[in-house]
LUMVODREN-90061 format. One record per residue (C-alpha): residue number from 1; chain; x, y, z. Coordinates in steps of 0.5 Angstrom, whole numbers, plus 2048, in hexadecimal, padded with zeros to 3 digits. Layout:
BEGIN
@n: NUM chain: A x: X y: Y z: Z
...
END
This chain:
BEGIN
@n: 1 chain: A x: 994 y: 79A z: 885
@n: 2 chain: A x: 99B y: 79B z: 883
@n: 3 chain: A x: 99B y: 7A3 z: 883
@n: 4 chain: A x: 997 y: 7A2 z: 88A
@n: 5 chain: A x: 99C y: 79E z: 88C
@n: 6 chain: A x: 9A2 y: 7A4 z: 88A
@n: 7 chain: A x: 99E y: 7A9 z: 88D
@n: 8 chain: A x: 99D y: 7A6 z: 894
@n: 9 chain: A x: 9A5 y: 7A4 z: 895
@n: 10 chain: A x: 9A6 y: 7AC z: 892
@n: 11 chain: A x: 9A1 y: 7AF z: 896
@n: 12 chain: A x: 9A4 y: 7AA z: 89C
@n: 13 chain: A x: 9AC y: 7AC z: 89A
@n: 14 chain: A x: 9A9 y: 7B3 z: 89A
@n: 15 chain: A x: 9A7 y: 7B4 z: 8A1
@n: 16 chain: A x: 9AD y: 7B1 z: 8A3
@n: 17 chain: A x: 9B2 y: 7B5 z: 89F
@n: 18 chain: A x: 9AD y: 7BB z: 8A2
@n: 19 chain: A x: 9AD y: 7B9 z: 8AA
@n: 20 chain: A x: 9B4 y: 7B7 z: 8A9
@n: 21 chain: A x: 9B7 y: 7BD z: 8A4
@n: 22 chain: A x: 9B3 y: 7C4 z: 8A8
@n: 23 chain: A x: 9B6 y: 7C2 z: 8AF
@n: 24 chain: A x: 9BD y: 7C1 z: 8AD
@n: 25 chain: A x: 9BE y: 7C7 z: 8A8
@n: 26 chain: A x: 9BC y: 7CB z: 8AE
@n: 27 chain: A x: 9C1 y: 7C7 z: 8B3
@n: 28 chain: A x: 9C6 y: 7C9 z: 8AC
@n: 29 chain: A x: 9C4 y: 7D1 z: 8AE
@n: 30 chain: A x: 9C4 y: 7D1 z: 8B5
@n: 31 chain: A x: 9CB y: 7CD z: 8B5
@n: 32 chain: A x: 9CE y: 7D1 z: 8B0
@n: 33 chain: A x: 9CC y: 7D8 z: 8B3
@n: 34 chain: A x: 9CE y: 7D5 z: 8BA
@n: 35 chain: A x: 9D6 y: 7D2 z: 8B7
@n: 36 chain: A x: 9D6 y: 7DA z: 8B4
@n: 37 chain: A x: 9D4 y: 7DD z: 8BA
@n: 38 chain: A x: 9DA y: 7D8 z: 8BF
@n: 39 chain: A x: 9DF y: 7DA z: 8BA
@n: 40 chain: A x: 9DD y: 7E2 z: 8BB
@n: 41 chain: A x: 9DE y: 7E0 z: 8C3
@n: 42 chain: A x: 9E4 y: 7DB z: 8C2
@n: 43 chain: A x: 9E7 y: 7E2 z: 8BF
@n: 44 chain: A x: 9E4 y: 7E8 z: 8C3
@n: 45 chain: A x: 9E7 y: 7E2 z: 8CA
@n: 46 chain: A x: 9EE y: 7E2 z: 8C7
@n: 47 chain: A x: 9EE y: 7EB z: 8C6
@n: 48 chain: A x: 9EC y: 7EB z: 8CC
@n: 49 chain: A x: 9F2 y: 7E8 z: 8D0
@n: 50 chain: A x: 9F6 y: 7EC z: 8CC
@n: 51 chain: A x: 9F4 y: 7F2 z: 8CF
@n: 52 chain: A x: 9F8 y: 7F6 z: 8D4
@n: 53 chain: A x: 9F5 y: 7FA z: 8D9
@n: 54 chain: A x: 9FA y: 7FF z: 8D8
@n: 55 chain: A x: 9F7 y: 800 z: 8D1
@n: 56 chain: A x: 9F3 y: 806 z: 8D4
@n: 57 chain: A x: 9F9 y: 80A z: 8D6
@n: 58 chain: A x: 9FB y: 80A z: 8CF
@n: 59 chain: A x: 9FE y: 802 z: 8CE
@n: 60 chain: A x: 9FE y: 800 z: 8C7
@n: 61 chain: A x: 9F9 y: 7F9 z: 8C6
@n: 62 chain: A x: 9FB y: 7F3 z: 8C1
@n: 63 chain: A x: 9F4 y: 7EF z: 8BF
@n: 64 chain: A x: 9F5 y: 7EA z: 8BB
@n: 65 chain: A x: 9F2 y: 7EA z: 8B5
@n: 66 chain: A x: 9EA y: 7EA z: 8B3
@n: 67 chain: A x: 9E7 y: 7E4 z: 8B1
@n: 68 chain: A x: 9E6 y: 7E3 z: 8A9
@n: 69 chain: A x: 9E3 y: 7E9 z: 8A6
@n: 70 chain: A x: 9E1 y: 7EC z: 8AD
@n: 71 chain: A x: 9E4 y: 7F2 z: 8B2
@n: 72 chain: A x: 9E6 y: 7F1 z: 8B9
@n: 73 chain: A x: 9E7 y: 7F7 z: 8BD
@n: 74 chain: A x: 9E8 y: 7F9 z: 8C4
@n: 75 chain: A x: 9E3 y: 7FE z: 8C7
@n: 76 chain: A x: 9E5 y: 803 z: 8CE
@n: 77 chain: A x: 9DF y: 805 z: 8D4
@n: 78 chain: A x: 9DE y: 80B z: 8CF
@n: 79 chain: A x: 9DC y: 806 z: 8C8
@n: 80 chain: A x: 9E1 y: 809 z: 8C4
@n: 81 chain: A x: 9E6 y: 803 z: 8C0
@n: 82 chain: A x: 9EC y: 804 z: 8C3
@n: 83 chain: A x: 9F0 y: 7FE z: 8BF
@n: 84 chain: A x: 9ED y: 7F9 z: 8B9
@n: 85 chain: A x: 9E8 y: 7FB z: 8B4
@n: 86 chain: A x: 9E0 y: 7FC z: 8B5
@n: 87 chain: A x: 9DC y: 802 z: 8B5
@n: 88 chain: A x: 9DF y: 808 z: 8B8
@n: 89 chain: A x: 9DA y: 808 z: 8BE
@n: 90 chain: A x: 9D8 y: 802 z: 8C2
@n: 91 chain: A x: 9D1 y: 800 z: 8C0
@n: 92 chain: A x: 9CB y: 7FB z: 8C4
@n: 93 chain: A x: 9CF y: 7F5 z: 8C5
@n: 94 chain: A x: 9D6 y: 7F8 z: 8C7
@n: 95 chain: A x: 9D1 y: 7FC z: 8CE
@n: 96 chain: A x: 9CE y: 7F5 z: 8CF
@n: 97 chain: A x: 9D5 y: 7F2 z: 8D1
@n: 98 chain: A x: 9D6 y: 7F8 z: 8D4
@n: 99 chain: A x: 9D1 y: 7F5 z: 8DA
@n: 100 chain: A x: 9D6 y: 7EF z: 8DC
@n: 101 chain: A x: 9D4 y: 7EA z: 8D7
@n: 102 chain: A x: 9D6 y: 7E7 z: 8CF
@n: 103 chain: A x: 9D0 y: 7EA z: 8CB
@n: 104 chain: A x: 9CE y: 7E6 z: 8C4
@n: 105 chain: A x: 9CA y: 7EA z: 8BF
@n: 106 chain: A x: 9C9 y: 7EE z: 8B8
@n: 107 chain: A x: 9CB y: 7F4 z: 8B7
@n: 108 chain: A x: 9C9 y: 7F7 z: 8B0
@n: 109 chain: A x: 9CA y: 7F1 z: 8AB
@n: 110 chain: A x: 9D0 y: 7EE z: 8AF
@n: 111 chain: A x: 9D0 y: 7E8 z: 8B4
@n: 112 chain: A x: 9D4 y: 7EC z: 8BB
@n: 113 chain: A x: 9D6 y: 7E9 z: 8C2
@n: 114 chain: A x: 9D9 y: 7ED z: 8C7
@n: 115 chain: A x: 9DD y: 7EB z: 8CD
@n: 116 chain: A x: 9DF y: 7F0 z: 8D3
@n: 117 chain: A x: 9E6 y: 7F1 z: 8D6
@n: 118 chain: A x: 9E6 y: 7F2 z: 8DC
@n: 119 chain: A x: 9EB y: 7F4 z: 8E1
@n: 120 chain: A x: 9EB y: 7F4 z: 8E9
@n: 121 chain: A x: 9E3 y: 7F2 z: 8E7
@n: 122 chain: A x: 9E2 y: 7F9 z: 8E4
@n: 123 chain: A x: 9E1 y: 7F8 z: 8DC
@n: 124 chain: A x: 9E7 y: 7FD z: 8D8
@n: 125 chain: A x: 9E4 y: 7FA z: 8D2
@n: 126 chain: A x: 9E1 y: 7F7 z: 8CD
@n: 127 chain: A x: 9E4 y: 7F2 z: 8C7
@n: 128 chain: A x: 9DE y: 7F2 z: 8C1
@n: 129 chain: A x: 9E0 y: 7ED z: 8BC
@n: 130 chain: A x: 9DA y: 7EC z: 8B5
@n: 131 chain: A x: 9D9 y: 7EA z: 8AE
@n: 132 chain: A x: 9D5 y: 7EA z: 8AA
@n: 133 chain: A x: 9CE y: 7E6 z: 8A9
@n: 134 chain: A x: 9CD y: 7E6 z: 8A3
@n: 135 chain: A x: 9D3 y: 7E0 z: 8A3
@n: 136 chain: A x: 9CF y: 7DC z: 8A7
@n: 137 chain: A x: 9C9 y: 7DC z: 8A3
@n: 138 chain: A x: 9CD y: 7DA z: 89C
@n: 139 chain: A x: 9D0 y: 7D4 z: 8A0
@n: 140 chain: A x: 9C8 y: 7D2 z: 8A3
@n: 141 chain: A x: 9C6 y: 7D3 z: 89C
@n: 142 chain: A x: 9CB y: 7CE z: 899
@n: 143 chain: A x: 9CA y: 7C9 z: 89F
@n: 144 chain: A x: 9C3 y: 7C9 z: 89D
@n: 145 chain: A x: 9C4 y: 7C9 z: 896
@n: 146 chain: A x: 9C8 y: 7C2 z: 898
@n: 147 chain: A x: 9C2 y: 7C0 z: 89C
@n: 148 chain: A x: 9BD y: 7C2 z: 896
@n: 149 chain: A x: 9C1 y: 7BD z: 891
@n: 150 chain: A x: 9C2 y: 7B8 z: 896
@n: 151 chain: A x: 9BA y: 7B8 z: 897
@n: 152 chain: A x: 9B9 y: 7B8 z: 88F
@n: 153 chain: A x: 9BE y: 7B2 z: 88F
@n: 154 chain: A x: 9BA y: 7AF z: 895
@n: 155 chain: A x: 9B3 y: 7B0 z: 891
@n: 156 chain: A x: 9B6 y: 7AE z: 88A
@n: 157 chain: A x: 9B9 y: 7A7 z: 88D
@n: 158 chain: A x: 9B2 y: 7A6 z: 891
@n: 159 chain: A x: 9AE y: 7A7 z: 88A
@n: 160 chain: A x: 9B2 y: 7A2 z: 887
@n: 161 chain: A x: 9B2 y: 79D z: 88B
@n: 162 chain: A x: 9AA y: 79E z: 88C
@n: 163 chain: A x: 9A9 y: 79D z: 884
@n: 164 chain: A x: 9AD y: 797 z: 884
@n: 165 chain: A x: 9AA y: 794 z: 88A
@n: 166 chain: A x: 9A3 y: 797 z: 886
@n: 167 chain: A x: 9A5 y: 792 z: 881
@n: 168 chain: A x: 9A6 y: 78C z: 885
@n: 169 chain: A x: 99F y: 78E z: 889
@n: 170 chain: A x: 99B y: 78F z: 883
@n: 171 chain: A x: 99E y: 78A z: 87E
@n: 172 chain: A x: 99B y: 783 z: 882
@n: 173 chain: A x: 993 y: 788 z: 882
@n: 174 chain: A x: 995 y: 789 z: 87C
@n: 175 chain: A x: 996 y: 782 z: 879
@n: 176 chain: A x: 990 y: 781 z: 87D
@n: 177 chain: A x: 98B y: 785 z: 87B
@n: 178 chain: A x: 98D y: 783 z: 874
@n: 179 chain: A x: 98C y: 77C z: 875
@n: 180 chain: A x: 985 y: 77E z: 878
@n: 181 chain: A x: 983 y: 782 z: 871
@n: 182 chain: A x: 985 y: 77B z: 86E
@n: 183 chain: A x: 980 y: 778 z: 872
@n: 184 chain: A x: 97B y: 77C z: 870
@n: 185 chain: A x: 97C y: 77A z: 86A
@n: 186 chain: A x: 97C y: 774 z: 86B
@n: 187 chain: A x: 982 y: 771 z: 86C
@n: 188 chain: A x: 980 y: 76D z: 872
@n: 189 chain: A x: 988 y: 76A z: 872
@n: 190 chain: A x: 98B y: 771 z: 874
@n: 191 chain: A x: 98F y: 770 z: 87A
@n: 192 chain: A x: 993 y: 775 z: 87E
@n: 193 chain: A x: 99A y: 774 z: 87F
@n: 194 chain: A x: 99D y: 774 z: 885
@n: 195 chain: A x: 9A1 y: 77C z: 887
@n: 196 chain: A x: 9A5 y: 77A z: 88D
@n: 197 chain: A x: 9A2 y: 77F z: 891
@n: 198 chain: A x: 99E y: 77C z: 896
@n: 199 chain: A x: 999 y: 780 z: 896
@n: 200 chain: A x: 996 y: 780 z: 88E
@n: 201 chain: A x: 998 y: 778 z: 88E
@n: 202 chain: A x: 992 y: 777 z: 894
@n: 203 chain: A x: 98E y: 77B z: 88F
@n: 204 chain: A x: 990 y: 777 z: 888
@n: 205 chain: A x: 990 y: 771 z: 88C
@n: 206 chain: A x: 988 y: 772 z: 88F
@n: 207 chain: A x: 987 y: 775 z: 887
@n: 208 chain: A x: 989 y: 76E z: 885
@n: 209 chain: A x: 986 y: 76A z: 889
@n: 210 chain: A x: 97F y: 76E z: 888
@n: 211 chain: A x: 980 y: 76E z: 880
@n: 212 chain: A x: 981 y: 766 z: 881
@n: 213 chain: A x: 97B y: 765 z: 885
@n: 214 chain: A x: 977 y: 769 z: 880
@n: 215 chain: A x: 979 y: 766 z: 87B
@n: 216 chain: A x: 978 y: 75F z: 87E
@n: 217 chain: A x: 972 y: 761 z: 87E
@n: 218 chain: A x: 970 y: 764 z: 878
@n: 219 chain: A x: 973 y: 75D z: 875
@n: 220 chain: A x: 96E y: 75A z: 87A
@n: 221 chain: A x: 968 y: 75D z: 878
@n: 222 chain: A x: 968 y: 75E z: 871
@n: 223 chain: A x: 96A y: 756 z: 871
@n: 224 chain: A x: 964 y: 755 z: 874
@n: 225 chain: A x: 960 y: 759 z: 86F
@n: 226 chain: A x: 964 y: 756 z: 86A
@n: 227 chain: A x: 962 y: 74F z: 86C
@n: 228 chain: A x: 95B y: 751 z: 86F
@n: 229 chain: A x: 959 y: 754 z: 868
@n: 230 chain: A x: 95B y: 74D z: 864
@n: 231 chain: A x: 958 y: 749 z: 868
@n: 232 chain: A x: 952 y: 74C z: 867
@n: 233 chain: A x: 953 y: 74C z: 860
@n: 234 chain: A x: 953 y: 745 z: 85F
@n: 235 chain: A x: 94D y: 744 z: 861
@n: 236 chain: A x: 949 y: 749 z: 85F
@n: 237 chain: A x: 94C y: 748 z: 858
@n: 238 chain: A x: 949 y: 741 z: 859
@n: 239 chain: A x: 943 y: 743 z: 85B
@n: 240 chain: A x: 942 y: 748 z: 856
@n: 241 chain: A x: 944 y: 743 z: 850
@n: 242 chain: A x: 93D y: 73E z: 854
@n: 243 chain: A x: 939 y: 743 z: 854
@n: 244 chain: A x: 93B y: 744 z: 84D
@n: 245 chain: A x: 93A y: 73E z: 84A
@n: 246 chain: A x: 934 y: 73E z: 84E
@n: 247 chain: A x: 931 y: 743 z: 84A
@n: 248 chain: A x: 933 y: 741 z: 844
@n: 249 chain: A x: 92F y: 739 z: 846
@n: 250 chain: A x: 92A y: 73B z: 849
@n: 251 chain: A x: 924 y: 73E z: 846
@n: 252 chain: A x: 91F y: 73E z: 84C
@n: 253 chain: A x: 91C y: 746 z: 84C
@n: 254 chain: A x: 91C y: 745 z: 853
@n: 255 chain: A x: 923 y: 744 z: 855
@n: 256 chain: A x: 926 y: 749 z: 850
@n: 257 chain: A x: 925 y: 750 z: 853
@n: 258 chain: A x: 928 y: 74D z: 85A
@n: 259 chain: A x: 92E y: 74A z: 857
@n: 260 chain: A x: 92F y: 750 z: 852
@n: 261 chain: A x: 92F y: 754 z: 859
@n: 262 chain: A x: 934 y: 74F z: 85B
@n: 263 chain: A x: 938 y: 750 z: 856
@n: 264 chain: A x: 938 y: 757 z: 856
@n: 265 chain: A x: 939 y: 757 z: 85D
@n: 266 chain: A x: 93F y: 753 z: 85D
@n: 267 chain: A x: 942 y: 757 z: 857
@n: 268 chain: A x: 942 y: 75D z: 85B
@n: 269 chain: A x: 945 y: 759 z: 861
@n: 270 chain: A x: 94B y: 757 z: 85D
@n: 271 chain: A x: 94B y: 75E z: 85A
@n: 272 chain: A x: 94B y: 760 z: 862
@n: 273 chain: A x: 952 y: 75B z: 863
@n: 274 chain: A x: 956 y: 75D z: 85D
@n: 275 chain: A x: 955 y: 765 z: 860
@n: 276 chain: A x: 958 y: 763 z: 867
@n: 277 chain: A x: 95D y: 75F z: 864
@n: 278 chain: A x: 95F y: 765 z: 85F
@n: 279 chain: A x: 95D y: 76A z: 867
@n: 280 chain: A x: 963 y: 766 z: 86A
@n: 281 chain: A x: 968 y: 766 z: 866
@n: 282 chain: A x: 96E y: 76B z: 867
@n: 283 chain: A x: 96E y: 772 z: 863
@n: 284 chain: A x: 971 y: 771 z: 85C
@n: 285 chain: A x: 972 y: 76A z: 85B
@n: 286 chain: A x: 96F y: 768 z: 854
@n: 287 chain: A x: 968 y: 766 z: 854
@n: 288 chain: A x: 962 y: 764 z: 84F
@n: 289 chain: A x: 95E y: 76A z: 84E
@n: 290 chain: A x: 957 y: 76A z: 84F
@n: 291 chain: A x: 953 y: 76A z: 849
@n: 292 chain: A x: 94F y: 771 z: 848
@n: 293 chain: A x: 948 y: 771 z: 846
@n: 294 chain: A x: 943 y: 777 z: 845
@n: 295 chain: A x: 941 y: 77B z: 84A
@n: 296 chain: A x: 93A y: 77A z: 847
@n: 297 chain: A x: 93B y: 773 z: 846
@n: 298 chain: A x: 93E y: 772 z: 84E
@n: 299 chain: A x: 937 y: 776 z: 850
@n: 300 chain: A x: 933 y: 771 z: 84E
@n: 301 chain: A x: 936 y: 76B z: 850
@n: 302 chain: A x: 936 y: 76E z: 857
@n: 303 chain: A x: 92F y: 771 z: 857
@n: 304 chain: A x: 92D y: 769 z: 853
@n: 305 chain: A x: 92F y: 767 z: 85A
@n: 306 chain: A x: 92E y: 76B z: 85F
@n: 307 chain: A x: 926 y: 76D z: 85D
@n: 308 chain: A x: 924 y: 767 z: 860
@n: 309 chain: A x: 927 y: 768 z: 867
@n: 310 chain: A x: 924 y: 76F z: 868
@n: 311 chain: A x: 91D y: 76C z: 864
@n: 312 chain: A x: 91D y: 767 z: 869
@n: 313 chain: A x: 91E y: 76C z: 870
@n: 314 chain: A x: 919 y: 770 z: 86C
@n: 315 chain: A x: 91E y: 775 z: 86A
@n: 316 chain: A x: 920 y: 778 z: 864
@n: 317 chain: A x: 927 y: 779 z: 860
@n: 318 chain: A x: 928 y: 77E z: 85B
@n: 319 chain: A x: 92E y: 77E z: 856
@n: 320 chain: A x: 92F y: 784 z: 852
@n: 321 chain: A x: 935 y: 786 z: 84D
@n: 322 chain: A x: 934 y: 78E z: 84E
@n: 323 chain: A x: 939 y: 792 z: 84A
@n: 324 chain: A x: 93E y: 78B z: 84A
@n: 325 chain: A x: 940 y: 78A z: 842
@n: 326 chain: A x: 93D y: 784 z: 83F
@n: 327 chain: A x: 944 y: 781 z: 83D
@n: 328 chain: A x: 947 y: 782 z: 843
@n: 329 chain: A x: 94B y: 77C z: 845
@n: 330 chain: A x: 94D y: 779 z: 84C
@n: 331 chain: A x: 950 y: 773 z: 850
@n: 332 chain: A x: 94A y: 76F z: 850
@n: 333 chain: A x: 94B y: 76A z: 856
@n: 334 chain: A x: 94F y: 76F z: 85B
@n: 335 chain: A x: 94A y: 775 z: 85A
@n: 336 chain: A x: 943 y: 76F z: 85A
@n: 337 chain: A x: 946 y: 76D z: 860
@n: 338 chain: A x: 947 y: 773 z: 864
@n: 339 chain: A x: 940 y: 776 z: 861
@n: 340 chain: A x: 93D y: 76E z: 864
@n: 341 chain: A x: 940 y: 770 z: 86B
@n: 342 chain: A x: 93D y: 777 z: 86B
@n: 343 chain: A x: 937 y: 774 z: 869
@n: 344 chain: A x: 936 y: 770 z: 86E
@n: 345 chain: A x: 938 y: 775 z: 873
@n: 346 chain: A x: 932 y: 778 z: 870
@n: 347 chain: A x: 92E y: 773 z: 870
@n: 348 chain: A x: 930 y: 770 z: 878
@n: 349 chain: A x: 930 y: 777 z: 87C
@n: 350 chain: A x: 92D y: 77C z: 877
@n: 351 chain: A x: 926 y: 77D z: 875
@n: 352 chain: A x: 921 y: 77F z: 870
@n: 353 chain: A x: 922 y: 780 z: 869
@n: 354 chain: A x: 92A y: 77F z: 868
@n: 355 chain: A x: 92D y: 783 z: 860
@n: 356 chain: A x: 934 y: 781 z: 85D
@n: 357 chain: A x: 936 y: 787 z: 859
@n: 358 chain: A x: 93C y: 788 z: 854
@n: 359 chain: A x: 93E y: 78E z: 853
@n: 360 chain: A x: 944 y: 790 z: 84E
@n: 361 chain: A x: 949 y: 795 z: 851
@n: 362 chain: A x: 94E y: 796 z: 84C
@n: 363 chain: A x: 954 y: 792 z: 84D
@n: 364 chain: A x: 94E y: 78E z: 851
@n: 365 chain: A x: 949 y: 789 z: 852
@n: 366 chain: A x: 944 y: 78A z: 859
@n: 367 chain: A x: 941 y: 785 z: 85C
@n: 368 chain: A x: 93C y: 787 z: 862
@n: 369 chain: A x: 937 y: 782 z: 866
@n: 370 chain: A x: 932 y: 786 z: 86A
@n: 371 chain: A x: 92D y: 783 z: 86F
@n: 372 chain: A x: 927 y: 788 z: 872
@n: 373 chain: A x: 92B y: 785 z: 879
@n: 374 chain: A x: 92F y: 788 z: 87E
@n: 375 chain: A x: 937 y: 785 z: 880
@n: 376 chain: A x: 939 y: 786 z: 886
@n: 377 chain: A x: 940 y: 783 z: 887
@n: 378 chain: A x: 945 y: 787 z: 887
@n: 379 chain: A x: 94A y: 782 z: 884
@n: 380 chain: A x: 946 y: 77F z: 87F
@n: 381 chain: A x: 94D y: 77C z: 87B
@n: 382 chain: A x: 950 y: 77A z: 881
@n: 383 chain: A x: 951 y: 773 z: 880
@n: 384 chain: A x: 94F y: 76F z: 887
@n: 385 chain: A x: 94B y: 775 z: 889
@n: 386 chain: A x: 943 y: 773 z: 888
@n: 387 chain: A x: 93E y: 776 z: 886
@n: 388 chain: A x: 936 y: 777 z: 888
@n: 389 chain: A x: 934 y: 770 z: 884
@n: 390 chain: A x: 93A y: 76C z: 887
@n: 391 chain: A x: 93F y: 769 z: 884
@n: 392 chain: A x: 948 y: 76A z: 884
@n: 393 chain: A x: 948 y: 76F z: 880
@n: 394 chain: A x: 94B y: 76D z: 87B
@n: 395 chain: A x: 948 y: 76E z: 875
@n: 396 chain: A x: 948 y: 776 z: 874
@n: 397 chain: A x: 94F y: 775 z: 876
@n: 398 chain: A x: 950 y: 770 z: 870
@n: 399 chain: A x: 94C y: 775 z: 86B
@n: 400 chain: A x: 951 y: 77B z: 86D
@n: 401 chain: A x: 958 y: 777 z: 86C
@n: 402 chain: A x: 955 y: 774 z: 865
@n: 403 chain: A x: 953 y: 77C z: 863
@n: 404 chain: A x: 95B y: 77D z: 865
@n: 405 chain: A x: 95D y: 779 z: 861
@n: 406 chain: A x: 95A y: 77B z: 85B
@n: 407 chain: A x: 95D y: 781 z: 85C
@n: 408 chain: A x: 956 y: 784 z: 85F
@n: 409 chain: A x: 953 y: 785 z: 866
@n: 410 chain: A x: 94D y: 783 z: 86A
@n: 411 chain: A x: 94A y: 789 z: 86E
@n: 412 chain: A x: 944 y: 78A z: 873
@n: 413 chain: A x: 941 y: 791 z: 870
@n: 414 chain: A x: 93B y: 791 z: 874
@n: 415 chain: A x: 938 y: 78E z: 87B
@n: 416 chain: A x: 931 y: 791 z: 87A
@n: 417 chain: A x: 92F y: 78E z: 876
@n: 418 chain: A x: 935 y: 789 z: 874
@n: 419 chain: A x: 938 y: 789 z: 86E
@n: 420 chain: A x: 940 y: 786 z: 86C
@n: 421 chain: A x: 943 y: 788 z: 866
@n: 422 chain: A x: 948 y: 784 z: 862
@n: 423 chain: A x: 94D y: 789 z: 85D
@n: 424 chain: A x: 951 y: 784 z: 857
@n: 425 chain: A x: 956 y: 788 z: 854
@n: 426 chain: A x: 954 y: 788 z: 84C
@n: 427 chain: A x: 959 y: 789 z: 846
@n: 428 chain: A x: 957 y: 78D z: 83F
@n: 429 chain: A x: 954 y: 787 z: 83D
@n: 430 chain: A x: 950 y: 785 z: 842
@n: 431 chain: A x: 954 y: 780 z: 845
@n: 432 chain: A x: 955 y: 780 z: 84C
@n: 433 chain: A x: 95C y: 782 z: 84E
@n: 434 chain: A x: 95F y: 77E z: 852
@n: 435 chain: A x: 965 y: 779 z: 852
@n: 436 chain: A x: 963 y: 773 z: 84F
@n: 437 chain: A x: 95C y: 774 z: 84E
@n: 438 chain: A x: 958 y: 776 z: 848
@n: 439 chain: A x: 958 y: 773 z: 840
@n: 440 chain: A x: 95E y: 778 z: 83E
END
């Protein structure tokens, strides 16, 4: 911005010097030719009232002295100088004047003015004073070199008052722009101080109040993710303590299965709080990892839990490592969750046959859940955008903000027939890459 600021004031002061400096360096010539050429007239006048009449019958003439460096002479009807100095013989300038009136011209490379004596309203003679040129020139030249120096001290003084009015602009954006990088760091306390210019204190001032409106709500929303998630917890502990002891008192074969289920089902629904509750928090605050488990065994666990659905919409679900190391390791509550919205996903608005896939890419691991149905949104991880089955669109938008915040992503790598793809970075070791999960 500064140098934007020093070229606009430059580029201004420019056009003024120019707009100024062109027309007034011309009026300099004009009016120094003109002062050479009054002060020839002033001179040939003043010879031309000292010459007698009689001078053609052989009187002797006095002129007065020529003008510096220049001649004055005086010329007959014949144009022969008969007193002063100048060429021999009169030249264009000395017959103008014999027409009765004062001519004003060049002659070779000096400056002339002639002016008739007349007599008994006949001319008897002409008066010629001349000068030089070139002494003129020298003195426009150096009038304009003043002028030059003049516009280069003009430009000169315009430059450092743009630069020092450039840093009085560009120090209050500048402050600002670094408490903007601040608050993208997260920093959410930065504020913009004022600048005593009006115009960049109304803009601090709308920053300030737009950073406290977010930050108010964001204290808001993570309060009320914060309070919502322990109070799920409490019961859901207790209702996983019950059920429990139930299966440890109960013997009844009837009633096992359905209370392991229940088990298991509220098992992941505390798994599915704690995710939240880690989602929400801000960036880089210190956090308990998730333990990370084999990928094989996170593969079963979600196949265990999943056949049974697809079985019971007659459906089939098949789980495979493909090329996947066997001793890869990832976070297993992040990524079983992502894989158990995709998979529900698959089961709600999918059809036929639905295949969970690893493949090891190197520095890796992918996850694909295809279906043999079709999608047709265009905005599947817009949240509040529903898809064919209903809903509020929340749950590939949870997917994909759990897939970055293990350093991974979520994308839609085919619409027909559909398949999401999950990328969780890995380590040399086989664990996952990501800040604060994996076993180290």
């Amino acid at each position: 911005m500064r140098q934007r600021v020093v070229r606009v004031a430059l580029t201004a002061a420019l056009v003024a010097v120019v707009l100024l400096a062109v027309p007034l360096a011309l009026v300099i010539r004009a009016s120094l030719y003109a002062d050479q050429r009054d002060t020839l007239e002033r001179a040939a006048l003043s010879g031309a009232v000292r010459v007698s009449p009689d001078y053609t019958t052989g009187d002797p003439v006095e002129l007065p002295a020529p003008p510096a460096g220049g001649h004055l002479g005086l010329y007959d009807t014949r144009l022969r100088l008969r007193a002063g100095s100048g060429p021999r013989t009169g030249d264009a300038a000395v017959r103008q004047a014999f027409g009765a009136r004062v001519a004003r011209g060049h002659s070779g490379d000096d400056l002339t003015v002639t002016v008739p004596v007349s007599h008994a309203e006949q001319v008897i003679g002409v008066v010629r004073a001349s000068s030089p040129a070139h002494d003129v020139r020298n003195r426009v030249l150096t009038a304009w070199a003043v002028l030059a120096g003049a516009c280069a001290l003009a430009l000169t003084a315009a430059v450092l008052i743009a630069r020092r009015q450039a840093r009085v602009l560009a120090a209050p954006l500048e402050d600002l722009s670094r408490h903007s990088r601040a608050v993208t760091a997260g920093d959410l306390h930065a504020r913009a101080a004022p600048s005593g210019i009006a115009e960049i204190d109304q803009v601090a001032r709308t920053h300030n109040e737009m950073l406290h409106s977010l930050t108010e709500l964001l204290r808001h929303e993570r309060d009320f993710t914060a309070n919502a998630s322990h109070q799920l917890r409490t019961p859901l502990t207790g209702l996983q303590l019950t059920l429990e002891a139930g299966l440890s008192q109960d013997d009844d074969a009837r009633l096992r299965p359905a209370l392991e289920e229940a088990l298991a089902t509220t098992r992941r629904l505390h798994g599915t709080v704690e995710e939240v509750l880690r989602l929400s928090r801000s960036p880089g605050l210190p956090g308990t990892p998730a333990p990370a488990v084999p990928v094989v065994a996170l593969l079963g666990e979600v196949e265990s839990h999943w056949h049974g659905l697809f079985a019971h919409d007659g459906r089939r679900l098949l789980c495979t490592t493909a090329d996947a190391v066997d001793n890869a390791r990832v976070p297993g509550a992040p990524v079983a969750e992502i894989l158990g919205i995709l998979l529900n996903n698959a089961r709600v608005h999918g059809r036929g046959t639905v295949r969970l896939t690893v493949r090891d890419l190197g520095d890796a691991l992918a996850f694909d859940v295809a279906d043999e149905g079709d999608i047709e949104t265009t905005r599947p991880f817009e949240r509040g955008h529903t898809g064919e089955g209903g809903g509020e669109g929340i749950g590939l938008a949870l997917a994909r903000d759990l897939a970055v915040s293990l350093g991974g992503r979520l994308s839609l790598t085919s619409r027909h027939p559909t398949r999401f793809t999950v990328l969780v970075p890995v380590r040399q070791d086989g664990t996952v890459d990501s800040a604060g999960n994996g076993d180290g």
